[in-house]
Structures are given as C-alpha cells and as structure tokens.
C-alpha positions as YAML, in Angstrom:
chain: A
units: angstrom
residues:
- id: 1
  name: UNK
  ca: [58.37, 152.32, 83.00]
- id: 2
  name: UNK
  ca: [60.22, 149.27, 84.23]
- id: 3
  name: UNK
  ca: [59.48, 146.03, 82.88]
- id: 4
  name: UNK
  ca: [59.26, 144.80, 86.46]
- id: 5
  name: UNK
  ca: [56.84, 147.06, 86.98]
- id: 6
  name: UNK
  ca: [54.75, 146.45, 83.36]
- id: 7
  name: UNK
  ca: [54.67, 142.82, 84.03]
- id: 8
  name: UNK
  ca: [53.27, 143.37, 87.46]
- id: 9
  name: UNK
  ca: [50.86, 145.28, 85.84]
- id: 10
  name: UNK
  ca: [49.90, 142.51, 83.69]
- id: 11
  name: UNK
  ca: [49.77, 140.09, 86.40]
- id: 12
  name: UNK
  ca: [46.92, 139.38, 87.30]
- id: 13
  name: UNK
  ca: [43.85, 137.74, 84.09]
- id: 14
  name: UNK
  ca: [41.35, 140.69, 84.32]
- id: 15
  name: UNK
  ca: [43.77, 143.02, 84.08]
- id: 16
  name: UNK
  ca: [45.44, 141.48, 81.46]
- id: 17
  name: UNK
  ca: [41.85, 140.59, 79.98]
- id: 18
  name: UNK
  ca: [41.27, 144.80, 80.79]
- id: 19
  name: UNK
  ca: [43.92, 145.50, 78.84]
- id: 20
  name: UNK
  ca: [43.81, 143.37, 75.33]
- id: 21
  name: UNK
  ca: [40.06, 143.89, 74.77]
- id: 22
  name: UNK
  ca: [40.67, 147.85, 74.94]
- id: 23
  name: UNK
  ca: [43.69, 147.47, 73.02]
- id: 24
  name: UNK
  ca: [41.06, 145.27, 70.36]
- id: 25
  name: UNK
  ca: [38.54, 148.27, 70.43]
- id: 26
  name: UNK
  ca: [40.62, 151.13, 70.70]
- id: 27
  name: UNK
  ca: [38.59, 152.59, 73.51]
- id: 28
  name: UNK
  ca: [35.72, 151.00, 75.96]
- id: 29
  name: UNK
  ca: [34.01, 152.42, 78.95]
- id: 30
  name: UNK
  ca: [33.37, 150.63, 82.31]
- id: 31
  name: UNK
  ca: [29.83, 149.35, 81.47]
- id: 32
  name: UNK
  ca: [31.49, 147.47, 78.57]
- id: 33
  name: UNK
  ca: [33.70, 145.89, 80.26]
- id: 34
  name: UNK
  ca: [31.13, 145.32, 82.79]
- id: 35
  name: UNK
  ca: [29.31, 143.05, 80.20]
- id: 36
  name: UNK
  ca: [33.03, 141.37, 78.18]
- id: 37
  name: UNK
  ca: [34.21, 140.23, 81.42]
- id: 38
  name: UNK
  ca: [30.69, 139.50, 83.53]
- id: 39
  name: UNK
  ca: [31.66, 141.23, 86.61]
- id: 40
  name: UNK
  ca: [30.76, 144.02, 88.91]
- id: 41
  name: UNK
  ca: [31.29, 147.42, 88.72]
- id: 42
  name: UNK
  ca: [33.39, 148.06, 91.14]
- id: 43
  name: UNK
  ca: [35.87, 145.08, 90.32]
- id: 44
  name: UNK
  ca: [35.93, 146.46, 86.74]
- id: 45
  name: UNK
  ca: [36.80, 150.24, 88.16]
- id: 46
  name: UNK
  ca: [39.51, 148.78, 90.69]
- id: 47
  name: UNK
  ca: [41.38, 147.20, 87.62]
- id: 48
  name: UNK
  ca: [41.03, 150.22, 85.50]
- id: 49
  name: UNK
  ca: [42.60, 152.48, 88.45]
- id: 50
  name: UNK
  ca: [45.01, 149.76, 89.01]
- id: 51
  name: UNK
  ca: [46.00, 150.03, 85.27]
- id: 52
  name: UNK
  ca: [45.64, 153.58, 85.16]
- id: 53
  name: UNK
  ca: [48.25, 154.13, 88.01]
- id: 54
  name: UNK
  ca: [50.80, 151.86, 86.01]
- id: 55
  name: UNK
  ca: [50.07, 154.49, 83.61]
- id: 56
  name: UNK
  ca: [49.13, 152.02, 81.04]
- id: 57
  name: UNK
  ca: [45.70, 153.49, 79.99]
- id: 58
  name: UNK
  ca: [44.71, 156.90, 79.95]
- id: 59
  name: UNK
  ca: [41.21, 157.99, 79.47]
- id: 60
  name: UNK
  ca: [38.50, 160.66, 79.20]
- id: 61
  name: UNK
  ca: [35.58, 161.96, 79.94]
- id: 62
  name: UNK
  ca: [32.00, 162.20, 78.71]
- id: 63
  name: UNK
  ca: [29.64, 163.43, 80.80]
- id: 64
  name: UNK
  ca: [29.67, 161.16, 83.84]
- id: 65
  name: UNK
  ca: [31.43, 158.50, 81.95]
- id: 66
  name: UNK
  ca: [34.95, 157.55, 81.55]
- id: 67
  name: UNK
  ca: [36.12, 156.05, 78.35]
- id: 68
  name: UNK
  ca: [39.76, 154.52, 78.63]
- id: 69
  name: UNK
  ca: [42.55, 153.70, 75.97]
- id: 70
  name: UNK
  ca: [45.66, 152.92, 75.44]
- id: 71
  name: UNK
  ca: [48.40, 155.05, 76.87]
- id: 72
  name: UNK
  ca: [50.13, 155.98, 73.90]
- id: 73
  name: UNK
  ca: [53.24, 157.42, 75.31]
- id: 74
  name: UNK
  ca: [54.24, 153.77, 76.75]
- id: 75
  name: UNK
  ca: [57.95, 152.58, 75.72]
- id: 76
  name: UNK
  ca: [57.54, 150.97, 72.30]
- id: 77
  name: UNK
  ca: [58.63, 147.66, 73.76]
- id: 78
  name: UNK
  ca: [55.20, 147.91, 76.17]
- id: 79
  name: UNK
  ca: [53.13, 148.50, 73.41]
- id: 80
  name: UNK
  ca: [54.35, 145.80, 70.99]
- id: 81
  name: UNK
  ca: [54.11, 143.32, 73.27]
- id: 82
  name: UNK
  ca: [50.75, 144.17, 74.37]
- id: 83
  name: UNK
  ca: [50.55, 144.12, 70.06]
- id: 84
  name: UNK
  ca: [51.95, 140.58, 70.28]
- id: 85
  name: UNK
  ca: [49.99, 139.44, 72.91]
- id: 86
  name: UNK
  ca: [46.58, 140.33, 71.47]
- id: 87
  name: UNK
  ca: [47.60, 139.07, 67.74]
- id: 88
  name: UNK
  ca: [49.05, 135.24, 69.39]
- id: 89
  name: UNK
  ca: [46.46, 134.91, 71.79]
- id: 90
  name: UNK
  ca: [43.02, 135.67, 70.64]
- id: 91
  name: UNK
  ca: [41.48, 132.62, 71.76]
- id: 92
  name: UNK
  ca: [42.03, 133.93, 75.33]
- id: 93
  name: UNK
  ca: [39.42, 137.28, 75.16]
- id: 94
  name: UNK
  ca: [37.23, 135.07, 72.48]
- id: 95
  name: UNK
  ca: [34.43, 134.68, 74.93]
- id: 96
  name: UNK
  ca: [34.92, 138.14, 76.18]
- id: 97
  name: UNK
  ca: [34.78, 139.80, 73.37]
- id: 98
  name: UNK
  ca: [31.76, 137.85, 71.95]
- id: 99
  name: UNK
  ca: [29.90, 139.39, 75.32]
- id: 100
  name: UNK
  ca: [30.69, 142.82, 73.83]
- id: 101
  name: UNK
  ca: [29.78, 142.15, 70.47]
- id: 102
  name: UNK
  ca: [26.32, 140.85, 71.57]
- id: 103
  name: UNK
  ca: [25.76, 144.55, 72.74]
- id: 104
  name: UNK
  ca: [26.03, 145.73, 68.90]
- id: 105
  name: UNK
  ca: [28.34, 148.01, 67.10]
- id: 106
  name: UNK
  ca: [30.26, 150.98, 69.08]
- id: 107
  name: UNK
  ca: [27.75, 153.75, 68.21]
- id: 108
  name: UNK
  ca: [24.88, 151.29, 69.57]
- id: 109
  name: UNK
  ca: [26.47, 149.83, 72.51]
- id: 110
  name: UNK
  ca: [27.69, 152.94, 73.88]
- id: 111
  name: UNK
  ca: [23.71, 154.76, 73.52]
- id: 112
  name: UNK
  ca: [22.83, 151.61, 75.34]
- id: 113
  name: UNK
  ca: [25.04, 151.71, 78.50]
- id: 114
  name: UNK
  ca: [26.92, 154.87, 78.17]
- id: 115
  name: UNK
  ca: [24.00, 157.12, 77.70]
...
C-alpha cells in the first residue's frame, strides 16, 4: 500500500471516524456504526466497501451480518499511525463512541442489532 493511496483512504471524516472507532473496539458491525455515527445504512456500507477496497479492514461473516476489523496485514507504518491517531485524538470519536456505548456492552449490543 502506498501512502498516497492510505491517506486517500483516510480522507474523507466518516471514513476516518469508520476507521478509529473499529480500531477502539476491535471489531463492529454495520448497525453499530449505524448508531456511533447517526447515519444511514447505506452511507455506513459505502464507507466500509470504500475502506474495504483500500484493503484497510477485512471482515467476516455471521449469518447475514458482516462484522469488520482491522486488516492486520497493513504495513506497520499504516497501523501505527492509525495507533497514533486514535491515542492523540480521542476527543474527535468522543461523541461517537458515547452513541455506541449507550447500546451496552459487546455481547448486549450485538443481540440487540446483530441478532
């Protein structure tokens, strides 16, 4: 991966936004997204297939939903600065991630939209 092509990647906020909260969770699905960033569906899907083409998140399936991560073979230099990003800038996912916590713990959240 080119860092052209990374930091095009990372362009644009709900990607970016896409991006940090899953790195902060370690894994989310589309519905909670849906609810961290307060937007549609299909917006939420674009970005992930957006971000899934830069092959910056991979993900899997359960059932008919799709749970997305990480990509963990990214350069090291992608993935510590998506590190340093999240660490230095909390204060920009605060809200979002305050959305997501309002729909309870992982095991909880996930029976609620991912069910």
């Amino acid at each position: 991966m080119s860092p052209t092509q990374f930091y095009k990647c990372l362009s644009d906020e709900t990607r970016l936004r896409c991006l940090l909260l899953i790195e902060s969770e370690q894994e989310l699905c589309v519905c909670e997204l849906m609810q961290a960033l307060d937007e549609s569906q299909p917006k939420i899907s674009r970005h992930l297939a957006q971000l899934r083409n830069c092959d910056l998140l991979t993900d899997r399936r359960q059932g008919q939903w799709v749970f997305y991560s990480i990509n963990q073979a990214l350069p090291s230099w992608a993935k510590k600065v998506l590190t340093e990003t999240l660490n230095n800038n909390s204060a920009f996912i605060e809200e979002n991630q305050i959305r997501l916590h309002k729909m309870g713990d992982r095991p909880e959240r996930t029976r609620q939209c991912c069910a």
